[in-house]
C-alpha positions in Angstrom: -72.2 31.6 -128.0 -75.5 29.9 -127.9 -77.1 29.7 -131.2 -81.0 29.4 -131.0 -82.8 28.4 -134.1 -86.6 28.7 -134.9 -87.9 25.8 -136.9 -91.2 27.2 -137.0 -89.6 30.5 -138.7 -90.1 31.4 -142.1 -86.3 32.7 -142.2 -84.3 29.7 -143.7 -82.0 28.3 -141.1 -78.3 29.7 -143.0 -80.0 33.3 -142.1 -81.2 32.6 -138.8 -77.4 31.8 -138.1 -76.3 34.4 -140.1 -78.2 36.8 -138.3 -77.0 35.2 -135.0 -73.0 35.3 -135.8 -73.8 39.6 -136.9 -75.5 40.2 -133.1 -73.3 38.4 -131.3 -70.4 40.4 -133.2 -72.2 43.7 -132.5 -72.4 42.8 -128.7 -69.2 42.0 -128.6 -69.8 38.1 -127.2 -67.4 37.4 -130.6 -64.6 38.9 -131.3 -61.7 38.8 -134.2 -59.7 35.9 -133.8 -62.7 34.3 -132.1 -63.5 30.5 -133.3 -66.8 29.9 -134.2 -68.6 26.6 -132.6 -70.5 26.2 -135.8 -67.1 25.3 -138.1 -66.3 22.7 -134.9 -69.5 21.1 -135.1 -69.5 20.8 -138.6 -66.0 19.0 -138.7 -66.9 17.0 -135.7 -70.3 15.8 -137.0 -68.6 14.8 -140.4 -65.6 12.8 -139.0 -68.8 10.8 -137.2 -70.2 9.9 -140.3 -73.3 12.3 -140.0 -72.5 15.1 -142.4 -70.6 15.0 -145.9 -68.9 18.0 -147.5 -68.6 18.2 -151.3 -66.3 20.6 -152.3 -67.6 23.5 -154.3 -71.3 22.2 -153.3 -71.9 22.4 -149.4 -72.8 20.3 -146.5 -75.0 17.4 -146.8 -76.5 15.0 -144.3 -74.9 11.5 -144.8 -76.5 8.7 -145.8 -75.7 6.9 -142.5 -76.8 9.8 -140.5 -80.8 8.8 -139.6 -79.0 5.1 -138.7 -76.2 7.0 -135.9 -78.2 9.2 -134.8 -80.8 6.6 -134.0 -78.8 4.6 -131.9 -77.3 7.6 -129.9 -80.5 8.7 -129.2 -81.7 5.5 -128.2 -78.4 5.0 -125.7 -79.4 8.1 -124.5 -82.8 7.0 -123.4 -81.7 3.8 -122.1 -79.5 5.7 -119.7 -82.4 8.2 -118.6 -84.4 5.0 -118.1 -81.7 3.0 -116.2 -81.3 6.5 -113.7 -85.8 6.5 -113.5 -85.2 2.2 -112.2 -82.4 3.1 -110.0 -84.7 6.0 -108.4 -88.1 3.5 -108.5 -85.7 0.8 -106.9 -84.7 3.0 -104.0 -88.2 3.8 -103.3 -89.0 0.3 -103.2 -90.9 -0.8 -106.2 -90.6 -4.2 -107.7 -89.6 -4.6 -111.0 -92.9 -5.7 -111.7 -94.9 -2.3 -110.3 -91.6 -0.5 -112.3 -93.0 -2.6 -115.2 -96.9 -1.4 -115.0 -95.4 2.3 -114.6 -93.4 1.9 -118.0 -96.8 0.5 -119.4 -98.8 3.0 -118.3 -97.2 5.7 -119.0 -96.6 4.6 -122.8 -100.8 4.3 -122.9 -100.6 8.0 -122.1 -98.6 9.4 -124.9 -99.3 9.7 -128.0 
């Protein structure tokens, strides 16, 4: 089940799920007895120190969240970049022409 949520949407997100889980139900892509990704997520994001539960209050971003989530994304960029310099590398650049590229395109965006 692929959950797709509008951000620009003025339905709060809990009903844009909600709305989701119903459909999907209705279709048939879920059925009883079926385990829903959302629960696994939720479990799996909080043993990584991202979200905290309070019992009897709800889910809550953790503190350290902005921090882990920061580095992860910044591994992943490191690896997209390392795969671009493999691919510049095997079509010959230098690492200084691999350089310009990397300058030039940050002068591009914004």
């Amino acid at each position: 089940m692929w959950v797709r949520i509008d951000s620009a949407s003025t339905v709060p997100v809990f009903q844009q799920l909600a709305e989701q889980v119903r459909a999907a139900i209705a279709r048939g892509a879920l059925r009883p007895g079926d385990s829903l990704p959302l629960a696994k997520t939720y479990r799996d994001l909080e043993r990584e120190g991202i979200l905290r539960t309070q019992r009897g209050l709800g889910v809550f971003v953790a503190d350290g969240a902005p921090r882990l989530c920061h580095g992860e994304r910044r591994a992943a960029i490191r690896r997209q970049l390392g795969t671009v310099i493999a691919e510049g590398r095997r079509a010959g650049l230098t690492p200084a022409e691999l350089e310009a590229l990397c300058r030039e395109a940050l002068e591009e965006e914004p």
